[in-house]
N, C-alpha and C positions, 0 to 999 in steps of 0.2 A: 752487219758491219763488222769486218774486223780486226780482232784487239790489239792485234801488231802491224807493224811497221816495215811491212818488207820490201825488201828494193829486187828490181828485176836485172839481174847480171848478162851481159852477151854471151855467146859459146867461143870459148877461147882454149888456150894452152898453159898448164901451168908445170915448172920442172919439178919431182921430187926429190929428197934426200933423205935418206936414212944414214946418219953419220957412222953410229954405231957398228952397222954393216958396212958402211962405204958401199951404199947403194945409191945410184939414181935414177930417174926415170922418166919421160913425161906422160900429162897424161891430156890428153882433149875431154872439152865439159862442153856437154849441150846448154843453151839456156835455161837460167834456174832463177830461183828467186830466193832470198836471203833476210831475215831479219834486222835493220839497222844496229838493234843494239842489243845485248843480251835477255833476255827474259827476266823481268822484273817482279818483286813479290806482291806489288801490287796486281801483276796480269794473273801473277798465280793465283790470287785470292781470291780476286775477280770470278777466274774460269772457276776453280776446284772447290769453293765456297760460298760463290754470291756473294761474297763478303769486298766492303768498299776501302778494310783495309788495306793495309800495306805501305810502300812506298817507292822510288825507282831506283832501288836501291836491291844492286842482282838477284836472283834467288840463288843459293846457295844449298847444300846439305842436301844436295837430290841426287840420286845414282842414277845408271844410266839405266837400269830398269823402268827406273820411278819415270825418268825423262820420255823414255819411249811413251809409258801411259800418260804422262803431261801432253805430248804431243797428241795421240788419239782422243784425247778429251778436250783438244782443241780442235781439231777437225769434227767432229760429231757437234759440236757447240754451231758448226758454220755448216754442216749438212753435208762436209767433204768426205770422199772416204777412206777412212783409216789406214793409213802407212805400213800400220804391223798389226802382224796377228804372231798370237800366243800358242803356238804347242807343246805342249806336257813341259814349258819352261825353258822350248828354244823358242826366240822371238827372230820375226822372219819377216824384212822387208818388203812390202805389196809393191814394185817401182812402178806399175803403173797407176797407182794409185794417188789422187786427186788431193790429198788429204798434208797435213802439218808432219816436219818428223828432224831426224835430226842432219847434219849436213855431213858429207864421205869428206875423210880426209884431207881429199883434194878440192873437193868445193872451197872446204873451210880454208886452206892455205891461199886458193886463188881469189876467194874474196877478200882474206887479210890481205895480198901483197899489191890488189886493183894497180895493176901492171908494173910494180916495182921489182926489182931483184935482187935489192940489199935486206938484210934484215930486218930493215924498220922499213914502213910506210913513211916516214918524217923524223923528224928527232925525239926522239923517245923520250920526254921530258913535256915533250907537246901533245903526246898523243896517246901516255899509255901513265896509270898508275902502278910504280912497283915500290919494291925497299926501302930507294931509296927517299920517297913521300912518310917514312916510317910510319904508316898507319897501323892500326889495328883492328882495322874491319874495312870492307867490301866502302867504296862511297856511289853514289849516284849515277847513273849511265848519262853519257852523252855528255858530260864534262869537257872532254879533251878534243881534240882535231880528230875530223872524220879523213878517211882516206878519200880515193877519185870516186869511190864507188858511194859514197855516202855514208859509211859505215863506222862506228864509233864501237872504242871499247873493245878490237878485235884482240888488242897485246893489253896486258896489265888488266886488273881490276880483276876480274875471275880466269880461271880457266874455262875450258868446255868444252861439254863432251862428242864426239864427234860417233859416227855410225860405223867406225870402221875397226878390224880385232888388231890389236899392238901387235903381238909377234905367239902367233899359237903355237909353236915348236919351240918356246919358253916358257911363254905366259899364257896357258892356255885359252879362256875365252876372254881375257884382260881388253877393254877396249880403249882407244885414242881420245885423248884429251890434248885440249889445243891453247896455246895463247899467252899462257904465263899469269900470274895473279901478284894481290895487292905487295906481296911479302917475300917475292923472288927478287933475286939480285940481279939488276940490269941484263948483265952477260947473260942471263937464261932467256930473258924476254923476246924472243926471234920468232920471226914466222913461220920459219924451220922447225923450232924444236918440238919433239915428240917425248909424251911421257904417256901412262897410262895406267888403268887401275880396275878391279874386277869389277864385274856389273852391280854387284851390291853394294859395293863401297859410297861412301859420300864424304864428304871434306865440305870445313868453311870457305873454303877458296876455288869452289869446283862448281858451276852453274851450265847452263847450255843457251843454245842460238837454236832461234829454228829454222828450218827452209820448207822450203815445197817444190816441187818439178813430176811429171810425170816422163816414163821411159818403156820403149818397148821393150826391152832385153829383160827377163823376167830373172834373171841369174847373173847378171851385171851390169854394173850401169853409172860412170861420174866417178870410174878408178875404183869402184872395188867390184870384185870379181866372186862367185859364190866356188868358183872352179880353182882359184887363184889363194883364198886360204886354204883351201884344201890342199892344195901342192905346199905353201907354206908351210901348214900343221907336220911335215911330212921333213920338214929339213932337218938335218943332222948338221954335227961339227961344233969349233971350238964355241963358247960364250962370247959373245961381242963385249970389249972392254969395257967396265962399268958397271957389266949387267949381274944380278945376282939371280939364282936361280928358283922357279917356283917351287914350292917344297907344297905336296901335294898331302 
């Protein structure tokens, strides 16, 4: 049986934005399936220790390393198979594999917006913890109004981390976190916005969603492309406003 709660999404459309760039996009998603609410440290306890602690209250303080191997010890726990494998410390998406992992950019924004096109799924007071709740820690999943898709906790409460690289002709393998957390200021909390941060990093305020889908395109698949950072990585010209540079 297993320990999460995912909901199964249609194949649909969803637009991107990259403001920074003044980029858009769309992109088509095959049917996928999606966690209801973020990964709680109860489930982590659960899987990574046997242990009955914890509570539903997000997991937190895990990088997107850590998350990719969360993910693969949860598909081994169910006999699925594993999403990523590990080369001399590039980590490399299986897509046709059966297995837990974490959601592409685009999944993650078309299951936050479950067919809206404003920044919020609802009024953001209903449906998302941020600032202005002044809290001081992460509180419980599933609190607020889920959107059409069933899904709670997509804006506010944690960030999370998403499968796909920020901008590798800046930030070299920096990857996408999604969502907004407990201690951002309203104006940040959009389905749109995009921040991100290197794979080992971790933050109080940074937890993950997981998904599952199988795909045949072994080199892209759900908006991101293994051909498409590579042209990325490759871009020159001025710094998009905002952005400070990777110092290497």
């Amino acid at each position: 049986m297993s320990t999460f709660d995912l909901r199964p999404l249609p194949a649909g459309h969803v637009e991107m934005h990259d403001a920074r760039r003044g980029r858009r996009w769309a992109v088509h998603l095959e049917p996928f399936e999606i966690a209801a609410t973020p990964v709680t440290t109860a489930q982590f306890a659960h899987l990574m220790s046997h242990s009955e602690t914890g509570s539903r209250i997000p997991l937190t303080g895990i990088s997107w390393v850590e998350a990719t191997k969360f993910c693969n010890a949860a598909s081994m726990n169910e006999g699925l198979a594993p999403a990523y494998v590990s080369k001399a410390g590039d980590i490399r998406w299986q897509t046709g594999a059966s297995g837990y992992r974490l959601p592409t950019e685009a999944e993650w924004e078309y299951a936050c917006r479950a067919g809206t096109v404003g920044p919020h799924y609802g009024p953001l007071n209903a449906i998302a913890w941020t600032a202005n709740d002044e809290l001081e820690n992460p509180v419980e999943v599933g609190l607020k109004q889920a959107n059409a898709f069933g899904l709670q906790d997509t804006l506010g409460n944690v960030w999370e981390w998403c499968w796909d690289l920020l901008d590798p002709a800046r930030y070299g393998d920096y990857r996408v976190f999604r969502g907004g957390g407990f201690a951002d200021k309203p104006w940040s909390v959009r389905a749109s916005t995009r921040r991100g941060g290197a794979p080992g990093m971790n933050h109080p305020d940074l937890g993950l969603r997981i998904a599952r889908g199988v795909f045949h395109d072994a080199l892209a698949a759900q908006g991101w492309s293994a051909e498409a950072d590579s042209v990325r990585a490759k871009i020159t010209g001025m710094l998009p406003s905002g952005w400070t540079p990777l110092r290497r």
